[in-house]
N, C-alpha and C positions, 0 to 999 in steps of 0.2 A: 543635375545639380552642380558638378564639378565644371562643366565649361562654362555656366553662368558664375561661377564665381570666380572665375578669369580677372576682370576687373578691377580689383578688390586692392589694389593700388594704392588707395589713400593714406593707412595707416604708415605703408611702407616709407612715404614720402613724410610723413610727419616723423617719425624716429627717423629716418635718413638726416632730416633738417638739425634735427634735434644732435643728431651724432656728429654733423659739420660742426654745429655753433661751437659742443663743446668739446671741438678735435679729439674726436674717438675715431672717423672714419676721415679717410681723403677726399680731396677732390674727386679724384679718379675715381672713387666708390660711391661717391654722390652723383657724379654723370651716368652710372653705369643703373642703379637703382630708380633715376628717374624716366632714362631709356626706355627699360625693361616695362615698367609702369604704364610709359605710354605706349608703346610696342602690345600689350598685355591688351590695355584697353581697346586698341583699333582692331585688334582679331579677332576680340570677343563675338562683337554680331555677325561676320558671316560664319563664326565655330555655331552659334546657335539657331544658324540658317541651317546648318548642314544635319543636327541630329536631332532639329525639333521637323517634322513633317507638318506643312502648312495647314492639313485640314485639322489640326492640333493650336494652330492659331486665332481659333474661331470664339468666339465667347462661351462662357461658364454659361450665362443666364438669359434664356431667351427673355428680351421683350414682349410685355404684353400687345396684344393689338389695341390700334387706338380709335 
């Protein structure tokens, strides 16, 4: 559950936005939390290559035959 929720970036970038507009944070703090965000996001799918086992990939529900 914790390396899927890697990701999870969104909020960070709306309060980050949110603390530029009303100069609570710096530039330099806003580069650095949108970095981190995007950084977060591109590693999340091979973190969850690595501790989900493929045959764990497979679907919940088999299909009926047709």
């Amino acid at each position: 559950v914790g390396v899927g929720m890697i990701p999870r970036g969104e909020v960070g970038l709306i309060v980050a936005a949110a603390g530029l507009r009303l100069h609570a944070i710096s530039d330099e703090v806003y580069t650095a939390v949108v970095l981190m965000s995007l950084v977060t996001t591109l590693i999340a799918p091979p973190f969850l290559r690595l501790v989900m086992p493929p045959q764990l990939h497979a679907p919940a529900v088999e299909e009926p035959p047709q």
